[in-house]
N, C-alpha and C positions, 0 to 999 in steps of 0.2 A: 374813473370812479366806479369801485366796486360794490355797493350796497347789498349785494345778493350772499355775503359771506355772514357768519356768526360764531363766532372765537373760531376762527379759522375752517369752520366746516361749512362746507358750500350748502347750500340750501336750495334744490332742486323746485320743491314746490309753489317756493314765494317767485322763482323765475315762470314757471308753468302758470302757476297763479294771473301773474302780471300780464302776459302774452294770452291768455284768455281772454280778460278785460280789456285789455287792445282791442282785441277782436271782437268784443260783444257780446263773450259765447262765457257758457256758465262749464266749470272744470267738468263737471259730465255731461255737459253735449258733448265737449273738445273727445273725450274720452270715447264716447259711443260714436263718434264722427271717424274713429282709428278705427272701433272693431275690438274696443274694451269695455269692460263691464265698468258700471260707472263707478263700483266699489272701489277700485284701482284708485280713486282720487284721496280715499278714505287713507289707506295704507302711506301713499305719500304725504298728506300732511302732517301724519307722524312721525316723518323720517325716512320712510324708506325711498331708492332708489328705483327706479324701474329698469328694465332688460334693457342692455345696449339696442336692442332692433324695434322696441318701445318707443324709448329715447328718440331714436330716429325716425320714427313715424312721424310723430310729435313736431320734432324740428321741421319736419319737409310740411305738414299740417299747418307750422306757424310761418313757414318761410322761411327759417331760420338755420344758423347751422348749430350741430348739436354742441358745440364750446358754448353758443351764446346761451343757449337753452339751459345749461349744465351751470352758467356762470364763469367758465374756466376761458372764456376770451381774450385774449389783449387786442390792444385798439394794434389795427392793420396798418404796418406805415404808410402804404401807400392807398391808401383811403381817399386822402385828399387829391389826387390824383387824378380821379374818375372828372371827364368831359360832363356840360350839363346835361346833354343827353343822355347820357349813362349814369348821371343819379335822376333822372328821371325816370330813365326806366328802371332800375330799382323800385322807386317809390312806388310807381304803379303796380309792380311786380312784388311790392306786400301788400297791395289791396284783395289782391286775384284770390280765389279759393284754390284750392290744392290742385282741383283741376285744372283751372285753368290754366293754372303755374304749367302744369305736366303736357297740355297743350303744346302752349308757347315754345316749349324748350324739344316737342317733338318737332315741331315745327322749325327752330334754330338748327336743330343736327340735320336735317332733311335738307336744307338751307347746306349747311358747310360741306355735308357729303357729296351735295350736286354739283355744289364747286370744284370740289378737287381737293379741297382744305382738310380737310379730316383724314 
């Protein structure tokens, strides 16, 4: 279920929008939390797109990858997949703030390189 389209043209901000209020956070905290001027919020609600490395700020800010952010997703087939441990930790792993997220994940590669795995 796509909602985030409008005669066919994606609608970046009502996705950015949405994942704000997930979050709790007003489209310019989200913005001044990347290291943009809150103005940037202004220019997207009217259509514009922001800079691909924007974008991805943004995405890795909300957890998300930048399809889902952009609206351009399909559902993953093997989503259903995931053991409950591993949608759990997901879960927890959209609550985390960006650092934490960036943490964790130095902390997983640290982990697989010790191993041998990487």
């Amino acid at each position: 279920m796509d909602l985030h389209k409008k005669g066919g043209e994606i609608l970046f901000f009502d996705n950015f929008d949405r994942y704000c209020k997930r979050d709790g956070k007003t489209n310019s905290e989200v913005a001044k939390a990347i290291g943009l001027d809150p103005s940037s919020c202004t220019g997207w609600r009217k259509g514009a797109i922001p800079r691909n490395g924007t974008v991805k700020k943004l995405a890795d800010y909300f957890g998300i990858t930048v399809e889902e952010l952009m609206g351009t997703k399909k559902e993953p087939a093997g989503n259903g997949e995931l053991d409950e441990d591993m949608k759990e930790f997901v879960e927890l792993a959209k609550k985390m703030t960006p650092e934490e997220r960036s943490a964790i994940l130095t902390l997983m590669k640290s982990k697989e390189k010790n191993s041998g795995n990487g």
